[in-house]
BARO-964983 format. One record per residue (C-alpha): residue number from 1; residue in three letters; chain; x, y, z. Coordinates in nm, 3 decimals, padded with zeros to 5 digits. Example, Ala and Ser with C-alpha at 12.3 -4.5 7.8 and 13.67 -1.06 7.14 Angstrom:
// residues 2
+-----+--------+--------+---------+---------+---------+
: num : residu : chaine :       u :       v :       w :
+-----+--------+--------+---------+---------+---------+
:   1 :    Ala :      A :  01.230 : -00.450 :  00.780 :
:   2 :    Ser :      A :  01.367 : -00.106 :  00.714 :
+-----+--------+--------+---------+---------+---------+
***
This chain:
// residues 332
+-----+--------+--------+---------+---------+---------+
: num : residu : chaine :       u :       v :       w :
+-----+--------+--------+---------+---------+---------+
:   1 :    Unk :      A : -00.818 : -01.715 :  02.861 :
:   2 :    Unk :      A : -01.123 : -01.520 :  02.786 :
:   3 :    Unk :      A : -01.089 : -01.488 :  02.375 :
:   4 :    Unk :      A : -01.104 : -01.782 :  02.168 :
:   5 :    Unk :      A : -00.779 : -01.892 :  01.967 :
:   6 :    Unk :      A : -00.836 : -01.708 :  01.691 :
:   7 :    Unk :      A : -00.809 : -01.386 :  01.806 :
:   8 :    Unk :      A : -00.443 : -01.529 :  01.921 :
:   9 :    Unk :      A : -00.221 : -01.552 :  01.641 :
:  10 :    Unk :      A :  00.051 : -01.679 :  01.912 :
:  11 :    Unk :      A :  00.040 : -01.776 :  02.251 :
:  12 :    Unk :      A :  00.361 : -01.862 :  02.443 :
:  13 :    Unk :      A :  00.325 : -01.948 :  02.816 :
:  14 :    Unk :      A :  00.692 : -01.966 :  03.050 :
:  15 :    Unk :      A :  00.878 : -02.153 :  02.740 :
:  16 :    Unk :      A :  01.209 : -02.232 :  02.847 :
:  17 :    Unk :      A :  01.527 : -02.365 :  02.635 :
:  18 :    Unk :      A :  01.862 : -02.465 :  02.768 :
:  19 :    Unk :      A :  02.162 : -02.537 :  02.642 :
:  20 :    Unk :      A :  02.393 : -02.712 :  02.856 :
:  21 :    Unk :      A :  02.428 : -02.535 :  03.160 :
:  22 :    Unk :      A :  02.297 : -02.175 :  03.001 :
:  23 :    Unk :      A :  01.962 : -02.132 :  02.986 :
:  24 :    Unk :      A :  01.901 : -01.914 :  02.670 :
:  25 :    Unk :      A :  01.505 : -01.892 :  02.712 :
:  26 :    Unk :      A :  01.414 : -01.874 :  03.084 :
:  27 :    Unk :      A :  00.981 : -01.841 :  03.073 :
:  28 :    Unk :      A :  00.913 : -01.631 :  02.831 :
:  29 :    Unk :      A :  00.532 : -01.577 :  02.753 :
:  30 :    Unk :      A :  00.422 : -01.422 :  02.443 :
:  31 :    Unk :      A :  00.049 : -01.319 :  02.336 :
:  32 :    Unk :      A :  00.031 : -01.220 :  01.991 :
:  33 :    Unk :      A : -00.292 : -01.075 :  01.856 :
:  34 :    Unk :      A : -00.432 : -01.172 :  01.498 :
:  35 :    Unk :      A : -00.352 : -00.912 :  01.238 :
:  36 :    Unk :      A : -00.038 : -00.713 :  01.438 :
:  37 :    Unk :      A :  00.286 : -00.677 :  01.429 :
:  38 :    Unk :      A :  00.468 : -00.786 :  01.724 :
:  39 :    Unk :      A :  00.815 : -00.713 :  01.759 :
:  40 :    Unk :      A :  01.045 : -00.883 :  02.004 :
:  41 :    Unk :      A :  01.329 : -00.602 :  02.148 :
:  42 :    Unk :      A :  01.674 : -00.703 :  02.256 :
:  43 :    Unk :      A :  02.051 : -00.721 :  02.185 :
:  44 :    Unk :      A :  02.254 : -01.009 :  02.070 :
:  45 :    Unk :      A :  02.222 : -01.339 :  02.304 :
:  46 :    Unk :      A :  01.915 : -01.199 :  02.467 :
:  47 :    Unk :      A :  01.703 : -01.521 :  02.360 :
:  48 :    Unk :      A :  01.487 : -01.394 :  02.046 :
:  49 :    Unk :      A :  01.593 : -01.641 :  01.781 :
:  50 :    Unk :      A :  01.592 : -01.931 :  02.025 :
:  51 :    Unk :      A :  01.192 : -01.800 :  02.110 :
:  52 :    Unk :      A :  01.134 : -01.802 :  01.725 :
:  53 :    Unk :      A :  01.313 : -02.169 :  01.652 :
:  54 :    Unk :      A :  01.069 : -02.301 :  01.930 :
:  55 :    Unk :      A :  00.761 : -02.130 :  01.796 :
:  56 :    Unk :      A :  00.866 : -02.237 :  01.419 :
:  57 :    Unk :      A :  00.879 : -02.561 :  01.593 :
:  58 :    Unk :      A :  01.264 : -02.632 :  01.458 :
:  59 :    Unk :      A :  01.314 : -02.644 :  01.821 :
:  60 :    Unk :      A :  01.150 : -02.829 :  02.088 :
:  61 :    Unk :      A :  01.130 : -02.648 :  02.430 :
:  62 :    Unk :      A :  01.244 : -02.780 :  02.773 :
:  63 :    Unk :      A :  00.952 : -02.616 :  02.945 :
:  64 :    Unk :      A :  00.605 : -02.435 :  02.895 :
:  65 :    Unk :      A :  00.375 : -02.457 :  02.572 :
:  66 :    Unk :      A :  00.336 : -02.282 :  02.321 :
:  67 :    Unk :      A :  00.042 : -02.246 :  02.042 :
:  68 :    Unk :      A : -00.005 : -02.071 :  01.703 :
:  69 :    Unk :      A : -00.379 : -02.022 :  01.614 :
:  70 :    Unk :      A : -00.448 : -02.243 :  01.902 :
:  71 :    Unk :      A : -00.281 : -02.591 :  01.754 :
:  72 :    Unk :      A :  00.030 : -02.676 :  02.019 :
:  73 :    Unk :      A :  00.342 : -02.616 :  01.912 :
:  74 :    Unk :      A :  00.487 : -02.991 :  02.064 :
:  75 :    Unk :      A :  00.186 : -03.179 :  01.988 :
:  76 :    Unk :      A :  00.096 : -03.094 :  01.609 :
:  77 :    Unk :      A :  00.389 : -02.939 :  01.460 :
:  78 :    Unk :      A :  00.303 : -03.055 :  01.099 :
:  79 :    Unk :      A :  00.020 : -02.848 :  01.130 :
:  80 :    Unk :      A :  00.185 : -02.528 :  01.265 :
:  81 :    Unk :      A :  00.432 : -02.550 :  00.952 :
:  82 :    Unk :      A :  00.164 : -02.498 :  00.744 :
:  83 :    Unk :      A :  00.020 : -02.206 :  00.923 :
:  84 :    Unk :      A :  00.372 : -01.997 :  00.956 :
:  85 :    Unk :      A :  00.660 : -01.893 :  00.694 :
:  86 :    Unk :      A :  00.981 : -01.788 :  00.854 :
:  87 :    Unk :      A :  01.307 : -01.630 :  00.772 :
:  88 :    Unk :      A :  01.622 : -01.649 :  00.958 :
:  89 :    Unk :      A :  01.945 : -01.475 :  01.033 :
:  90 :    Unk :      A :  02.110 : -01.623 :  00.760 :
:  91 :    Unk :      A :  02.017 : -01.701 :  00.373 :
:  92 :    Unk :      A :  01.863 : -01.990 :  00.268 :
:  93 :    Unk :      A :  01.906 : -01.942 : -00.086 :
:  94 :    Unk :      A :  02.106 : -02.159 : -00.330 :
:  95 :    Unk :      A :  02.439 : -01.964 : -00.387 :
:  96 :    Unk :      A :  02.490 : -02.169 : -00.743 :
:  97 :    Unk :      A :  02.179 : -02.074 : -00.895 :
:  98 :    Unk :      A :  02.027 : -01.727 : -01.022 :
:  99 :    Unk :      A :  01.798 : -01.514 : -00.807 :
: 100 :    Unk :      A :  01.501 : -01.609 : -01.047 :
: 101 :    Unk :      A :  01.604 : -01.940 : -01.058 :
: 102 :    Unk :      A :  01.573 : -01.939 : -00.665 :
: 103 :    Unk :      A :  01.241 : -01.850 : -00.610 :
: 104 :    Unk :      A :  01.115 : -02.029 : -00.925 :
: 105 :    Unk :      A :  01.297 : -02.341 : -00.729 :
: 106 :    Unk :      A :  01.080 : -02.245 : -00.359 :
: 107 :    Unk :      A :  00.767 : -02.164 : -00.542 :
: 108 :    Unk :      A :  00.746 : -02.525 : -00.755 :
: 109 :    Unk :      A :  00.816 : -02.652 : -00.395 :
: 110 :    Unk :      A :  00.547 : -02.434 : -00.246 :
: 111 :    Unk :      A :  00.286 : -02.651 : -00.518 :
: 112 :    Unk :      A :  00.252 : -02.338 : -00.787 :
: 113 :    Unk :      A :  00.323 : -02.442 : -01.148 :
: 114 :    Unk :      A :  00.599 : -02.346 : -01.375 :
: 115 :    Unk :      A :  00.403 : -02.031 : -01.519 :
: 116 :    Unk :      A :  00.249 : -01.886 : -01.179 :
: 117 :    Unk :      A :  00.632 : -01.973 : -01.022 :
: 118 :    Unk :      A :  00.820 : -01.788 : -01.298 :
: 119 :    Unk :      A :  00.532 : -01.505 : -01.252 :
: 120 :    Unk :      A :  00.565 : -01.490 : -00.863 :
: 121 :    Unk :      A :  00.947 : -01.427 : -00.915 :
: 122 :    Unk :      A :  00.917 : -01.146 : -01.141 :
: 123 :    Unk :      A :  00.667 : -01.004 : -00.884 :
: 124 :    Unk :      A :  00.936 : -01.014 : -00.615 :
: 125 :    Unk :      A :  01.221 : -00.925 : -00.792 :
: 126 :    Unk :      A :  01.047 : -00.604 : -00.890 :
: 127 :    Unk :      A :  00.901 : -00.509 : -00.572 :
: 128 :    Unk :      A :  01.278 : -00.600 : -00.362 :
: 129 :    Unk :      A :  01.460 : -00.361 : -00.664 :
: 130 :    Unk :      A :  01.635 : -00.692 : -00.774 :
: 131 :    Unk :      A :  01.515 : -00.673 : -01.172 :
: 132 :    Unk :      A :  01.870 : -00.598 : -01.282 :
: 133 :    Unk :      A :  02.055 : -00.875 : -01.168 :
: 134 :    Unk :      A :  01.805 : -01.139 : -01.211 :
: 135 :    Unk :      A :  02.002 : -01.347 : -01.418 :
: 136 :    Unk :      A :  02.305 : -01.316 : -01.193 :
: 137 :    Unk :      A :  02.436 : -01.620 : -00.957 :
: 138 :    Unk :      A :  02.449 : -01.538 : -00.631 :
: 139 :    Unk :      A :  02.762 : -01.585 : -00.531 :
: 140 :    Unk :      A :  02.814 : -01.245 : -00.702 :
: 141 :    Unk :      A :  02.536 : -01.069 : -00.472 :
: 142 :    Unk :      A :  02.673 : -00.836 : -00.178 :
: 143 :    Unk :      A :  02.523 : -00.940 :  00.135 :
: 144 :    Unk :      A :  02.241 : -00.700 :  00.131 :
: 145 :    Unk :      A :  02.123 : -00.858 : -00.171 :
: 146 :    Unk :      A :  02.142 : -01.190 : -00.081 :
: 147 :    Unk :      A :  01.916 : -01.083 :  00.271 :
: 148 :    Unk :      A :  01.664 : -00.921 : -00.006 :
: 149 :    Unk :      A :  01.608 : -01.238 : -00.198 :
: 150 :    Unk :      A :  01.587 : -01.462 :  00.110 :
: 151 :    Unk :      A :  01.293 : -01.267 :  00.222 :
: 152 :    Unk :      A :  01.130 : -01.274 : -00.121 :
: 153 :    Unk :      A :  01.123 : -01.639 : -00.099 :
: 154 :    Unk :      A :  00.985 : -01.616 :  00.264 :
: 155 :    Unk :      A :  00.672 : -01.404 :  00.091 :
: 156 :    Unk :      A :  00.606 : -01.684 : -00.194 :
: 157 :    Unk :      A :  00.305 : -01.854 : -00.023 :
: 158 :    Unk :      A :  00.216 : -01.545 :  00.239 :
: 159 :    Unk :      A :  00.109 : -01.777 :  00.515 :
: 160 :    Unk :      A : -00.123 : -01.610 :  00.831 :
: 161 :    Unk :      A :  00.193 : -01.633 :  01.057 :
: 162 :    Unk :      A :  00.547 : -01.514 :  00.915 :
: 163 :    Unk :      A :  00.865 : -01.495 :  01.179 :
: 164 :    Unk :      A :  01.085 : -01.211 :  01.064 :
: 165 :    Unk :      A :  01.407 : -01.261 :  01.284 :
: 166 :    Unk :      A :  01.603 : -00.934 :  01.228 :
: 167 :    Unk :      A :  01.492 : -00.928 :  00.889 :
: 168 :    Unk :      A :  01.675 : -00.556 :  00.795 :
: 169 :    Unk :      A :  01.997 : -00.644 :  00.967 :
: 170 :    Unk :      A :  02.275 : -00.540 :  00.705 :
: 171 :    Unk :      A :  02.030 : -00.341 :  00.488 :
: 172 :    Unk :      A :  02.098 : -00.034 :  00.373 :
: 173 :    Unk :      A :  01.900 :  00.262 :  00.483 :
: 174 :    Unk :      A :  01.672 :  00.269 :  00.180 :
: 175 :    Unk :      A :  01.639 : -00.112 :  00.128 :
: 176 :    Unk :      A :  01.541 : -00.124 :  00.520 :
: 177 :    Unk :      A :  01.279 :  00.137 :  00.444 :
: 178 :    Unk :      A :  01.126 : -00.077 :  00.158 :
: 179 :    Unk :      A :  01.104 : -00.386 :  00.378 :
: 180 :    Unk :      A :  00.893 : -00.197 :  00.653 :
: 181 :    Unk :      A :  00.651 : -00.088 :  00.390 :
: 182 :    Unk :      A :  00.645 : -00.510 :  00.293 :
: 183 :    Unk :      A :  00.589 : -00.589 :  00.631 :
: 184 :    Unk :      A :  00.284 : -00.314 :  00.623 :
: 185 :    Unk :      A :  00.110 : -00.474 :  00.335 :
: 186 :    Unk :      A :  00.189 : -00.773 :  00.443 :
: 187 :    Unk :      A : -00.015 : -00.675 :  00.764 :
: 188 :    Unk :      A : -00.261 : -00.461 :  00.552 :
: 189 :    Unk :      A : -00.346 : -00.792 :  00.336 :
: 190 :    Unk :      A : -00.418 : -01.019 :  00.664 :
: 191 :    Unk :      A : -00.120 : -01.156 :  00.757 :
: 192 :    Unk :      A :  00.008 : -01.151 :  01.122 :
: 193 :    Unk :      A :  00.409 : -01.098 :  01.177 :
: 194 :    Unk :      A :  00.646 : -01.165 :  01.503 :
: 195 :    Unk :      A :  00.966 : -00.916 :  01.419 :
: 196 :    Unk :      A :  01.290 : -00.981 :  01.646 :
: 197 :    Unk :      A :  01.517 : -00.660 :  01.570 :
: 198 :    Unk :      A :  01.787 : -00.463 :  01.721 :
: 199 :    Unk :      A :  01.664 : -00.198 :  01.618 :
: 200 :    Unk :      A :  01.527 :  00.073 :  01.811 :
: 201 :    Unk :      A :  01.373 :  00.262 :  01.564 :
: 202 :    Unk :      A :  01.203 : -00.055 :  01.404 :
: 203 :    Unk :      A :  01.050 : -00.160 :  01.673 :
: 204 :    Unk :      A :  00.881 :  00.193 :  01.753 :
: 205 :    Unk :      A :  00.825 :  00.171 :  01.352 :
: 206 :    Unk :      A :  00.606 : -00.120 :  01.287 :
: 207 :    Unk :      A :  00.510 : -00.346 :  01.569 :
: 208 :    Unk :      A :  00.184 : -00.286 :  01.767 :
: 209 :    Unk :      A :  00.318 : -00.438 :  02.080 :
: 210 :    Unk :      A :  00.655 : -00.508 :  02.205 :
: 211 :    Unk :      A :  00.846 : -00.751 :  02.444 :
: 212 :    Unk :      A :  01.204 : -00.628 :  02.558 :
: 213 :    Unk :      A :  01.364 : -00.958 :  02.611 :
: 214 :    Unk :      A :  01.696 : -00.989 :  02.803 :
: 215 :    Unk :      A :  01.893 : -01.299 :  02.920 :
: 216 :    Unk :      A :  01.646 : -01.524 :  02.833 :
: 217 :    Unk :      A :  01.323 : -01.310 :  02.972 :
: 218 :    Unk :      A :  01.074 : -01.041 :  02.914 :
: 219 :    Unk :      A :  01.174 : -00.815 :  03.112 :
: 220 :    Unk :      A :  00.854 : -00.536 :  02.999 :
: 221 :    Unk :      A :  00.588 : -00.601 :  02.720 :
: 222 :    Unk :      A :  00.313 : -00.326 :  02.582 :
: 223 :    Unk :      A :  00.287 : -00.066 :  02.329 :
: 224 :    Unk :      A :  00.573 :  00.140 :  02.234 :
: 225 :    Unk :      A :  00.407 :  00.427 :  02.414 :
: 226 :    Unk :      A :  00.352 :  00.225 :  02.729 :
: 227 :    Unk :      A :  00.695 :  00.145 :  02.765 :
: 228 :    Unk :      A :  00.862 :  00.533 :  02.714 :
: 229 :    Unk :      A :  00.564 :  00.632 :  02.969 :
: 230 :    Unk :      A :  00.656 :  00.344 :  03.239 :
: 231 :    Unk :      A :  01.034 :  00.515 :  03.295 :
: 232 :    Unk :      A :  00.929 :  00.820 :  03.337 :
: 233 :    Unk :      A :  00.788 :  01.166 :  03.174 :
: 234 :    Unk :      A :  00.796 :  01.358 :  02.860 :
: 235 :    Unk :      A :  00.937 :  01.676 :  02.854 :
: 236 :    Unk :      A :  00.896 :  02.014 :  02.756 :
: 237 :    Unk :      A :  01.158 :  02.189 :  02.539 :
: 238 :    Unk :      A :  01.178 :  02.532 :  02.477 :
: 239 :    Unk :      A :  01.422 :  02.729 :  02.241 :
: 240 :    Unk :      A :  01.370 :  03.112 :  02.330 :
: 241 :    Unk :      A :  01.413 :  03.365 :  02.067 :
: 242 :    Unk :      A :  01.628 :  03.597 :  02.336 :
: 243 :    Unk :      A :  01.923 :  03.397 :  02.576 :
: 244 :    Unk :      A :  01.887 :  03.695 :  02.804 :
: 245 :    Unk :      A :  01.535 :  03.569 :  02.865 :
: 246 :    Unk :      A :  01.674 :  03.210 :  03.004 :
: 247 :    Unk :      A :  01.658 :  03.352 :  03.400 :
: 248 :    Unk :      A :  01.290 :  03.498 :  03.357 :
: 249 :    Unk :      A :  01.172 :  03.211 :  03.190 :
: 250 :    Unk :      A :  01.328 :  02.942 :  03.416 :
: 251 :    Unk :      A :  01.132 :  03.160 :  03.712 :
: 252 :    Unk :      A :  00.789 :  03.110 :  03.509 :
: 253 :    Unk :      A :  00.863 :  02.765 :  03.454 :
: 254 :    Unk :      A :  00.904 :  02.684 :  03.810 :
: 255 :    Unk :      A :  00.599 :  02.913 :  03.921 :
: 256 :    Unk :      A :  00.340 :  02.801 :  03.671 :
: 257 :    Unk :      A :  00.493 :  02.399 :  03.574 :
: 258 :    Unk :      A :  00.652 :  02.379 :  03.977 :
: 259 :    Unk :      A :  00.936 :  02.232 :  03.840 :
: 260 :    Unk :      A :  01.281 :  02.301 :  03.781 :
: 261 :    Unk :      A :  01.415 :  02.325 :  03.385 :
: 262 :    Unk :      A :  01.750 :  02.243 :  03.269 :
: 263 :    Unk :      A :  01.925 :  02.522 :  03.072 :
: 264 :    Unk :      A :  02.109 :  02.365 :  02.742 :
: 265 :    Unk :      A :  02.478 :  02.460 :  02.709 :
: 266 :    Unk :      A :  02.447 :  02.737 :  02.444 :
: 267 :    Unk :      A :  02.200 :  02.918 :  02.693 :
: 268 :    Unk :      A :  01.907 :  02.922 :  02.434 :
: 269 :    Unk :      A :  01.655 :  02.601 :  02.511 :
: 270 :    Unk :      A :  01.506 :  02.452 :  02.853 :
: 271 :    Unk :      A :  01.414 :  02.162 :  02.948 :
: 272 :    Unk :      A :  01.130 :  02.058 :  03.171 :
: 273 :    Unk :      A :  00.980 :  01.761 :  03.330 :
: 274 :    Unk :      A :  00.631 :  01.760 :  03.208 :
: 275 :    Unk :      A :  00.386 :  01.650 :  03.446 :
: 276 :    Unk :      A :  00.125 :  01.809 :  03.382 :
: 277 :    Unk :      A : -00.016 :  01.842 :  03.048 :
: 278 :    Unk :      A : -00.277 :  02.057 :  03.120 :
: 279 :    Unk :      A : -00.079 :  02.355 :  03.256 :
: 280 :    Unk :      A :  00.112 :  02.394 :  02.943 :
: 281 :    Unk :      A : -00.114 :  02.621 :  02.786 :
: 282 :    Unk :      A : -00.097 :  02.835 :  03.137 :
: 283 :    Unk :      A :  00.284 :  02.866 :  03.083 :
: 284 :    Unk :      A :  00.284 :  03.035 :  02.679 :
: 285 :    Unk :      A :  00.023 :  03.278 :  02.849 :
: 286 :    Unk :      A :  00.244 :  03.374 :  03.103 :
: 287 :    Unk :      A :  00.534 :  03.390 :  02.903 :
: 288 :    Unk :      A :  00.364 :  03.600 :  02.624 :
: 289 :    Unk :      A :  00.268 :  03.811 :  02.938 :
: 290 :    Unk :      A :  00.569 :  03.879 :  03.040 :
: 291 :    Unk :      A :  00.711 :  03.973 :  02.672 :
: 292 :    Unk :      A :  00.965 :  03.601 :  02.633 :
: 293 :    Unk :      A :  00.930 :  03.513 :  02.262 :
: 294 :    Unk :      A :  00.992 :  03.093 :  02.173 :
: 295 :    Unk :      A :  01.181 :  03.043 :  01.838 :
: 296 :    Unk :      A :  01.055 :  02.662 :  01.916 :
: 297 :    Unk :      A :  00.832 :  02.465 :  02.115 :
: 298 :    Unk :      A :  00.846 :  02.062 :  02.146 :
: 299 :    Unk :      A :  00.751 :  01.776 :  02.376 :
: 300 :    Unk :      A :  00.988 :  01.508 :  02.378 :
: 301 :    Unk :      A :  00.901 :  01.144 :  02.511 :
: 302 :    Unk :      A :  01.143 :  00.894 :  02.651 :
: 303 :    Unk :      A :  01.282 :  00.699 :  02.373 :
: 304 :    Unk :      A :  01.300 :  00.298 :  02.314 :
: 305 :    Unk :      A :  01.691 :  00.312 :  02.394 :
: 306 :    Unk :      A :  01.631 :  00.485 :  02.717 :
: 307 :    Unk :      A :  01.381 :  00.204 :  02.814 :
: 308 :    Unk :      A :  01.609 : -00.088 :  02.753 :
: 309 :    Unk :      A :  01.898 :  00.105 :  02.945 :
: 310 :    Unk :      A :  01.644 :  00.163 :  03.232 :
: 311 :    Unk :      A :  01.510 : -00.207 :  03.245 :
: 312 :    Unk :      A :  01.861 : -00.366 :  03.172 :
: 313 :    Unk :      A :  02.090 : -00.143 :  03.281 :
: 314 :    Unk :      A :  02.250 : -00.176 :  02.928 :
: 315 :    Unk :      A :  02.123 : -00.027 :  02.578 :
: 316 :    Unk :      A :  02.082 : -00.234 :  02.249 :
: 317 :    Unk :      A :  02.399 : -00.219 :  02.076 :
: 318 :    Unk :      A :  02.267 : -00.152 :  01.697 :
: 319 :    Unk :      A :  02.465 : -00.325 :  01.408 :
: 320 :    Unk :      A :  02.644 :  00.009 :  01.239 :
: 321 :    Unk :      A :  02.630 :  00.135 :  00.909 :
: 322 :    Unk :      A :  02.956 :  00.164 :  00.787 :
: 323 :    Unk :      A :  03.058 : -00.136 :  00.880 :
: 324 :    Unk :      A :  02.746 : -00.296 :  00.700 :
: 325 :    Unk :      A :  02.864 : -00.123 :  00.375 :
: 326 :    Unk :      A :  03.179 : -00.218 :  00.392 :
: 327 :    Unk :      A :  03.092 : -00.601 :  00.441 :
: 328 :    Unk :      A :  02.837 : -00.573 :  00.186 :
: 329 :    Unk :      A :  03.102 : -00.418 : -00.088 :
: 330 :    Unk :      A :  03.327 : -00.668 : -00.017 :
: 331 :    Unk :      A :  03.083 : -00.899 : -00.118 :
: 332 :    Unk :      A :  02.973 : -00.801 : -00.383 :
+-----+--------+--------+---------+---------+---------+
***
């Protein structure tokens, strides 16, 4: 590698884990960049918490290597825990005891004292909207409470390397919005974070880069842009002010784009392949030319869904809402 390990907050190289006779991680390489978000795209059983265990070094893999800010994952993993914070599927936290009581309990083990500890959990109480129930024992939290204060404690001692695996699942919309804007800051301030979600919309959210993982491999990896542009083309929609315009504008669209358009089933919007930006400006001439007024104009790119069903032949099933709520009230 050309850059030195700094710039390389992780670097995975064909890890492989097995189980038996499945082989959950089949050479997966990863190359995380200081100071990004990286998220790691696929559904349930695809591999992405059995990447994270090995990079966390909770497990140890049956093939490749794997570094975080250049110390190997196998050789020095006492070293490695000191560089990383992770949170997992599942809470961590102590069901018997309060949520301040919690992270006053993680931050005397993270070395602060009893002031700065009962200080750093009024801090994140406040900022996860958990104020109010402070006092409360868990075992009276719903679910999405219980997922808020296990990533509080994960942010105690912000290390340069935090694992987020599918840190919003069973959030509600607003709660999930809060945590992105946490894992900004927590960017923003110098920290470096590896996201698995199954998500769509989180991935194209945060992360810099992204790996679609499937049956153990990547399967694509690059910017959320790069992978809508490797399946194909944007296209042009157009919603025309007049439906009995549809036939004269499909006949400029062809001429000028040389393409065919699509005509939407309440006769009012086309849709075109766009291949070539450039001649887009060509077509509203020719359209204004020829009297066809647009109630609406828009480009639309190939979306994070359509990617995964293109690579995998199968889209990311996305845990859904009401379902969520409904698990969460009966929890609480």
């Amino acid at each position: 590698m050309t850059n030195s390990h700094s710039d390389w907050a992780v670097e995975a190289e064909g890890l492989v884990k097995v189980f038996g006779s499945n082989r959950a991680v089949d050479g997966v390489d990863l190359l995380v960049k200081t100071g990004t978000v990286y998220g790691v795209l696929g559904p349930n059983g695809a591999g992405k918490t059995t990447v994270i265990r090995m990079l966390a070094t909770l497990l140890r893999p049956d093939g490749g290597t794997g570094r975080i800010f250049g110390h190997d994952i196998a050789r020095k993993p006492q070293i490695v825990r000191q560089l990383i914070g992770v949170t997992g599927q599942y809470a961590s936290v102590d069901e018997t005891l309060s949520a301040t009581e919690n992270l006053m309990l993680f931050s005397r083990l993270h070395g602060l004292s009893r002031a700065d500890s009962r200080r750093k959990a009024t801090e994140l109480l406040e900022e996860f909207g958990l104020t109010a129930a402070a006092k409360r024992p868990l075992k009276n939290f719903s679910g999405g409470m219980r997922r808020r204060l296990d990533l509080a404690a994960s942010l105690i001692a912000q290390p340069p390397l935090i694992f987020l695996d599918e840190p919003t699942t069973g959030l509600d919309p607003r709660t999930r919005s809060q945590m992105w804007d946490t894992i900004r800051r927590l960017v923003a301030t110098g920290s470096t974070v590896l996201l698995t979600t199954q998500y769509l919309d989180e991935a194209d959210q945060l992360a810099d880069r992204i790996a679609v993982i499937d049956t153990g491999r990547v399967v694509a990896e690059g910017t959320a842009d790069e992978l809508k542009g490797s399946i194909g083309e944007s296209s042009l929609q157009l919603r025309l002010a007049d439906a009995a315009d549809i036939t004269a504008a499909r006949s400029l669209i062809a001429r000028v784009l040389g393409v065919a358009s699509v005509v939407s089933p309440e006769a009012t919007r086309l849709t075109a392949p766009m291949r070539d930006p450039d001649l887009i400006a060509d077509l509203l001439l020719a359209l204004r030319e020829e009297g066809i007024h647009l109630r609406e104009l828009s480009v639309q790119k190939p979306t994070l869904d359509e990617v995964f069903l293109t690579l995998t032949g199968h889209g990311v099933t996305e845990p859904q809402p009401a379902v969520q709520d409904e698990l969460e009230g009966s929890l609480a």
